[in-house]
C-alpha positions in Angstrom: 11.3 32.0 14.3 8.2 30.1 12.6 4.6 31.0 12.6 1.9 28.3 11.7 -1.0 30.1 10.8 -4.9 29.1 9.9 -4.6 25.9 11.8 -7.0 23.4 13.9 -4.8 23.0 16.8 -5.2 19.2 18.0 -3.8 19.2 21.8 -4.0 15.2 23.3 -2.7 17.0 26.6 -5.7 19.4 26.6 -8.3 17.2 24.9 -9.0 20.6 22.6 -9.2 21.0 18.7 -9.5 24.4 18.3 -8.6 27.1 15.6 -5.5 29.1 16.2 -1.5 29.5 15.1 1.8 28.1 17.0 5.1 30.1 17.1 8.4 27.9 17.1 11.5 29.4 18.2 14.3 27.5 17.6 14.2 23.7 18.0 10.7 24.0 21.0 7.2 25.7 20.6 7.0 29.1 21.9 3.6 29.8 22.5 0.7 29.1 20.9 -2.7 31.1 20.5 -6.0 31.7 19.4 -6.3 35.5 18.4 -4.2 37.5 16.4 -0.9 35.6 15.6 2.7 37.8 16.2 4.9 39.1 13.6 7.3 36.0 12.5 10.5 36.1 9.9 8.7 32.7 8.6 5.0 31.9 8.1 3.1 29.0 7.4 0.2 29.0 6.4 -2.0 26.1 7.3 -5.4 26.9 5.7 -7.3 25.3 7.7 -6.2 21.9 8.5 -5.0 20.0 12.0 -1.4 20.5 13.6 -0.6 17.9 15.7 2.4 16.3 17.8 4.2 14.4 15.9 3.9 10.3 16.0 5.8 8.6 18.6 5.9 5.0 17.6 6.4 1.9 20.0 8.0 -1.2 18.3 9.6 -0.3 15.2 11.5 -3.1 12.8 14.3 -1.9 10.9 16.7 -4.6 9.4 20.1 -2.7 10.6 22.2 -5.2 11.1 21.1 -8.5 9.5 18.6 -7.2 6.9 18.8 -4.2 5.4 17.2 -5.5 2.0 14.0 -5.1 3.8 14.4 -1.6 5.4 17.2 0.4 6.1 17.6 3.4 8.4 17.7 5.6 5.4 14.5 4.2 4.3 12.7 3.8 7.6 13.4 7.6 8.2 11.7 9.0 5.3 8.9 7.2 5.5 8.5 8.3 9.1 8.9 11.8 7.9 6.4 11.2 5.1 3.9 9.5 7.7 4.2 12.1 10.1 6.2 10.0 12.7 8.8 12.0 14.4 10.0 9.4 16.9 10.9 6.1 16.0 11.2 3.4 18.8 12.9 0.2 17.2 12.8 -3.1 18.4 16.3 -5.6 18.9 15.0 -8.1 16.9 17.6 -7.8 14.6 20.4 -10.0 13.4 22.5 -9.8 15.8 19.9 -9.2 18.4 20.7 -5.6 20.4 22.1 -7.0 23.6 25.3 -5.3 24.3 26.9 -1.6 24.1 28.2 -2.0 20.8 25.2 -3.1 18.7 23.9 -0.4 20.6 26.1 2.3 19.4 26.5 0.9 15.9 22.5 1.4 15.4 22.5 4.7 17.1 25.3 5.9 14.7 23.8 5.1 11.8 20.4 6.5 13.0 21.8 9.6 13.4 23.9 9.8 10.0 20.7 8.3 7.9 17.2 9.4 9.4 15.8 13.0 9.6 13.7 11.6 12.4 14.3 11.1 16.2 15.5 7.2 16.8 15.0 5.8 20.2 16.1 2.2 20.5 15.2 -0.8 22.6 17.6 -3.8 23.7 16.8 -7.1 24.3 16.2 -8.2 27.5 18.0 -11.5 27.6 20.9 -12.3 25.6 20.6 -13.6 22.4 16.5 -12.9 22.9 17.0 -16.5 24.0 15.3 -16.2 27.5 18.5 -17.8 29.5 20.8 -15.2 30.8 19.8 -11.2 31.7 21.6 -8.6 29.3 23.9 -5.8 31.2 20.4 -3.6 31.7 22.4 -0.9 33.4 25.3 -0.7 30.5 22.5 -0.7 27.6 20.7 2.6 29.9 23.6 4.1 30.0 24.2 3.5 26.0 20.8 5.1 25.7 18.6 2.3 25.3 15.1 3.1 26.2 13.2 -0.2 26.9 14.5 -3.8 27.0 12.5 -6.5 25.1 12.8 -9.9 23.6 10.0 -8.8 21.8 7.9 -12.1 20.1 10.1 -14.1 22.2 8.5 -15.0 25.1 10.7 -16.1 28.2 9.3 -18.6 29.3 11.4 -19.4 32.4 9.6 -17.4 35.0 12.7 -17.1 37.1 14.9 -15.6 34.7 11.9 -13.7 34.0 11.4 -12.4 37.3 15.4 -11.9 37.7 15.4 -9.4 34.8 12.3 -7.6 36.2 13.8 -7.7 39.9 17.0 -6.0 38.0 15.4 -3.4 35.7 12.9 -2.1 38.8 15.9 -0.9 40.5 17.5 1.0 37.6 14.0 2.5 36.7 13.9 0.5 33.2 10.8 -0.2 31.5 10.1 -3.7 30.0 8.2 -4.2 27.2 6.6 -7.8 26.8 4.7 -9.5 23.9 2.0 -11.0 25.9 1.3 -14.7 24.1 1.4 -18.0 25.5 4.4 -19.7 23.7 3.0 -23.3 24.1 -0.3 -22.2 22.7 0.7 -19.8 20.1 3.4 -21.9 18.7 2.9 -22.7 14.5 -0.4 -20.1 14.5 -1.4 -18.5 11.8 -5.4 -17.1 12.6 -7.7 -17.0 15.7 -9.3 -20.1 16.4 -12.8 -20.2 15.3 -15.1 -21.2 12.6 -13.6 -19.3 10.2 -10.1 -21.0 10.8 -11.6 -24.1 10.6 -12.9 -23.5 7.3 -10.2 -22.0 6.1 -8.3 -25.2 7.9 -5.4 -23.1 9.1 -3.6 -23.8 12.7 -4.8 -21.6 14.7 -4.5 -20.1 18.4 -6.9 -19.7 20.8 -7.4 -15.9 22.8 -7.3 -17.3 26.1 -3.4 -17.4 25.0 -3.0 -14.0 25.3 -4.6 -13.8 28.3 -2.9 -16.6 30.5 0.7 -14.6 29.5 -1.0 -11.4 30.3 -2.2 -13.3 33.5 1.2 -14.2 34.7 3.0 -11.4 33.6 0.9 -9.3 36.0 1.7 -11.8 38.7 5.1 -11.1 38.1 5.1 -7.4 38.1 3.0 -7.4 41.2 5.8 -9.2 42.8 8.8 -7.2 41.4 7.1 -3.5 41.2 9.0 -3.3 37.6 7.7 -0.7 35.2 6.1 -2.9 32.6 4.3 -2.8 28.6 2.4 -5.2 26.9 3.3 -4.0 23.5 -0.1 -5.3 22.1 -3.2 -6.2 23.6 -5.8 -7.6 21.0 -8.7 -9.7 22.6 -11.2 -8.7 25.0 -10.8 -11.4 26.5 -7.3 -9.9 27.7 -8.8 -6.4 29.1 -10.0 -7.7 32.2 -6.4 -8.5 33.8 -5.4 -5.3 32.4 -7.8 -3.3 34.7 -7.4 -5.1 37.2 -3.8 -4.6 37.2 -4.2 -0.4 36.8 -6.8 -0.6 39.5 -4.3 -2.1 42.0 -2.1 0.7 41.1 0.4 -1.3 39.3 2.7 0.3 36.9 1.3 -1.3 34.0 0.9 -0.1 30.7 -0.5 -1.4 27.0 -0.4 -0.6 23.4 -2.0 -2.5 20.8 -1.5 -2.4 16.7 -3.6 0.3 14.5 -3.9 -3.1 11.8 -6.0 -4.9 14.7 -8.1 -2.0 15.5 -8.9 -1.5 11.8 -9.3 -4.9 10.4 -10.6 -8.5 11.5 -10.0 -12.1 10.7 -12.3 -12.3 7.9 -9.9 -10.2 6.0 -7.8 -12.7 5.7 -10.3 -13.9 2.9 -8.6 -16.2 0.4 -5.4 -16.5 2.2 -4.1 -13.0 1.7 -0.3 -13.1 3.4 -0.2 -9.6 3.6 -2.9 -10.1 6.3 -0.8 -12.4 8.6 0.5 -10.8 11.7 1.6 -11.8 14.9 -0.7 -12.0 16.9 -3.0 -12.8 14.6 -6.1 -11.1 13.3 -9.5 -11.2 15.6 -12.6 -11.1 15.6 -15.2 -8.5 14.8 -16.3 -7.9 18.6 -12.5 -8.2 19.5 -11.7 -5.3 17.2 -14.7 -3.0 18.5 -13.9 -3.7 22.5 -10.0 -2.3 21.6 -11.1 0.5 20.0 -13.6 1.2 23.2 -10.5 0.4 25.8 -8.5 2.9 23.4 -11.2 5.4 23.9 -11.6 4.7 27.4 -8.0 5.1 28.1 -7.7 1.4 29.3 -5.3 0.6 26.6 -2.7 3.5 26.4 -1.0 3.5 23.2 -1.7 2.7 19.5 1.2 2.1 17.7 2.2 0.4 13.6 4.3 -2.4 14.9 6.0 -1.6 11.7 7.9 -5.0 10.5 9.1 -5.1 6.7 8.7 -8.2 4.9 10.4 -8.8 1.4 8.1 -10.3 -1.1 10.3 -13.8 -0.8 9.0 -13.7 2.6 5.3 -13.0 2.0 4.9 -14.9 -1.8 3.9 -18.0 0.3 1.1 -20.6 1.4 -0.5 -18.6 4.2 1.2 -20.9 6.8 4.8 -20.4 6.0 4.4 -16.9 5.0 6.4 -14.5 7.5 4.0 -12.4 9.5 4.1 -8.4 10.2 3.3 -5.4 8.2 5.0 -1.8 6.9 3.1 0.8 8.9 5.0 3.9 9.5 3.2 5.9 6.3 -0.1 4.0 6.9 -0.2 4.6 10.6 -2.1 7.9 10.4 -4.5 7.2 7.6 -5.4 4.2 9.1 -5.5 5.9 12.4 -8.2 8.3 11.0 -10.5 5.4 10.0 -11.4 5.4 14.0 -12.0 9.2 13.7 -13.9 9.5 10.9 -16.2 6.3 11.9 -17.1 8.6 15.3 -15.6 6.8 17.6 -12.6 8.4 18.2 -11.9 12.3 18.6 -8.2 13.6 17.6 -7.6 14.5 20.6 -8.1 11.0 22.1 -6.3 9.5 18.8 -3.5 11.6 19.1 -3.3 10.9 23.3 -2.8 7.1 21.9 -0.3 8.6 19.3 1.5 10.7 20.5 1.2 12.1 24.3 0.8 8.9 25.9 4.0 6.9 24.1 6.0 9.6 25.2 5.1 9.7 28.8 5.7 6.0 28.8 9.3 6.6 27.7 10.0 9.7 29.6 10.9 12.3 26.4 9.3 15.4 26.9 7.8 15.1 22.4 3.7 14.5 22.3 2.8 18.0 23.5 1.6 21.5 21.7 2.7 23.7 25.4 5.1 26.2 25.3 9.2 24.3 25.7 7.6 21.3 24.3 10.1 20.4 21.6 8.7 21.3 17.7 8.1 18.1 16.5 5.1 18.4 14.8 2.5 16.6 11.9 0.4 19.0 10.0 -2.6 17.1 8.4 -5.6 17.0 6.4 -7.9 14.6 8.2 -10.3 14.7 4.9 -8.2 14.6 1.8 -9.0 11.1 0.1 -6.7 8.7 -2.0 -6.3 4.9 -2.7 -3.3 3.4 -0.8 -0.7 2.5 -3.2 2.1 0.0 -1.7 3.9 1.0 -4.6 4.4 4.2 -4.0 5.5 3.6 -0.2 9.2 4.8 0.8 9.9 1.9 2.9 11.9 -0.7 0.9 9.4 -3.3 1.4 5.8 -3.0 0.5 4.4 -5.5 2.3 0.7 -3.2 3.4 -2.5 -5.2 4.1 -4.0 -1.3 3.1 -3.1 -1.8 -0.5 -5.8 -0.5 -3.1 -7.8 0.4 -0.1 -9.9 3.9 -0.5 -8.3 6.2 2.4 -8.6 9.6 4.2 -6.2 11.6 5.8 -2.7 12.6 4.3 0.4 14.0 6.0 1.0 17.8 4.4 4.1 18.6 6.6 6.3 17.3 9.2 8.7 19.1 11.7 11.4 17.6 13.5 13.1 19.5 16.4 11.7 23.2 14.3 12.8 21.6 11.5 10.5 20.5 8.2 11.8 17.0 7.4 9.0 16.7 4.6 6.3 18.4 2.6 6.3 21.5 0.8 
């Protein structure tokens, strides 16, 4: 038995920061309060700062199997712990691609021998991530697969698209799709705009996001498959989103904590760590996602964390890889939105935490009582300069570094269990 003590309890569930304690019993909360806190064999005390549910975060790149010199389980996990990300969702982007039982159950072994986090994979959802031929959806579910994706791979063959839809609504799967235009967004590196223009970098147009998004939606009003875009990024895309909620289909969207916090012009003088996929927007872009965050229009924010060796990123801007370590940087980041005013916790940690979960059906993103304990105790106002150094990922590849920050991870709790801090 555990008692956190002297704590700002941030609920997403209730939409309540309030002062109080939280008693863990085992490996789930027991209770929590407001008034006096009960006798406990352990106590913490929190002096003052914000308990939350721990991270739950969509879309996840670890290089087990095919490239481990950029981030292994191992290192993945701790810096989860150290970011306050208790569940990690990874993507099947790897080398081999996840598209059969025994990739499967090679990366949940060595998950579960190497991480002090909980590890929730996706598979692909064609074979190969080559948009041709369905994987064996009901196999990979029953491996413990939690969402199929090809994820920057677009299929572009609408009928083998709609086959694997057709296929995973009837076994209840959830697909997750990477909403981009393959035709247009083919060779981009930046928005399209003035700025690219000067900066006389191929570029890609918003509307491609929103012509996928467009026909995705067709599709998933046809099939009645539970789908996610895994990032939306331009307003231009949040119309077809509503629409698609408002016709009460079952349709849900995350987008990237790097394009709510930064815009194209950071790119400046062709800083590679700044690349990502989709590319950086605009200013207004930027401002309407953090308002469809708030609003509840776009569900989940999540790091799309994807390690890049310096190899990878010590290039011209156009053949530079794209992608970005998030897992430690999620939260500070995440707290820029806060401490601007135009998020609350709450509402942050519904993004982070509550509404991931209920996408994927784990019962983690709550503070009730039989909620499991994993847990991110936080001060929202302690203030550092991002180091990439000093990151636990094996690659360092932060578009945060040297940045002035606030908010840093004080412990973390895994299943009752403190997987970091003092």
């Amino acid at each position: 038995m555990t008692l956190i003590t002297n704590i700002r309890l941030i609920d997403p569930e209730a939409g309540t920061d309030t002062p109080g304690w939280l008693r863990i019993e085992g490996d789930t909360i027991a209770e929590t309060g407001t008034g006096t806190p009960p006798a406990a064999k352990t106590v913490i005390d929190g002096r003052g700062k914000c308990l939350a549910p721990g991270i739950v975060d969509i879309g996840v790149k670890i290089g087990e199997p095919g490239d481990r010199h950029k981030e292994s389980f191992r290192s993945a996990g701790r810096a989860a712990a150290a970011g306050g990300v208790t569940t990690i969702v990874t993507r099947p982007d790897t080398a081999p691609a996840i598209d059969t039982p025994e990739v499967l159950e090679f990366v949940t072994r060595r998950a579960r021998e190497d991480t002090p986090v909980r590890i929730k994979p996706m598979a692909a959802l064609t074979k190969g991530r080559e948009g041709r031929e369905m994987v064996e959806i009901g196999f990979l579910l029953d491996a413990g697969a939690v969402a199929f994706s090809d994820v920057d791979r677009v299929t572009e063959n609408t009928k083998v698209l709609s086959r694997c839809m057709t296929y995973a609504r009837s076994l209840g799967a959830l697909i997750i799709a990477h909403p981009q235009d393959p035709g247009l967004s083919s060779g981009a590196a930046v928005t399209s705009g003035k700025f690219a223009s000067l900066r006389g970098l191929p570029a890609v147009t918003p509307m491609a996001e929103r012509m996928a998004l467009d026909r995705d939606m067709a599709l998933v009003e046809m099939t009645g498959v539970k789908y996610h875009a895994d990032q939306i990024t331009t307003a231009r895309a949040l119309p077809a989103l509503e629409r698609a909620k408002a016709n009460g289909l079952d349709v849900t969207a995350g987008v990237s904590i790097h394009h709510l916090t930064l815009n194209e012009f950071d790119v400046g003088d062709y800083r590679t760590f700044f690349k990502f996929k989709p590319p950086l927007r605009s200013e207004d872009d930027r401002v309407a996602l953090v308002q469809a965050v708030a609003s509840g229009l776009i569900d989940v924010i999540c790091s799309m964390h994807t390690p890049q060796d310096e190899e990878s990123k010590r290039l011209p801007f156009e053949e530079a890889a794209s992608g970005a370590v998030g897992l430690e940087t999620l939260l500070p980041a995440a707290l820029r939105l806060y401490h601007s005013g135009d998020l609350d916790l709450p509402t942050l940690f519904r993004a982070l935490s509550l509404n991931p979960s209920r996408r994927l059906g784990l019962e983690t993103g709550r503070l009730s009582a039989g909620a499991p304990a994993d847990l991110v105790l936080f001060d929202p106002e302690a203030p550092f300069v991002m180091n990439r150094h000093e990151l636990r990922s094996k690659s360092k590849n932060t578009p945060y570094d040297g940045a002035r920050m606030q908010g840093k991870v004080l412990a973390t709790f895994v299943s009752g269990r403190q997987v970091f801090g003092d």
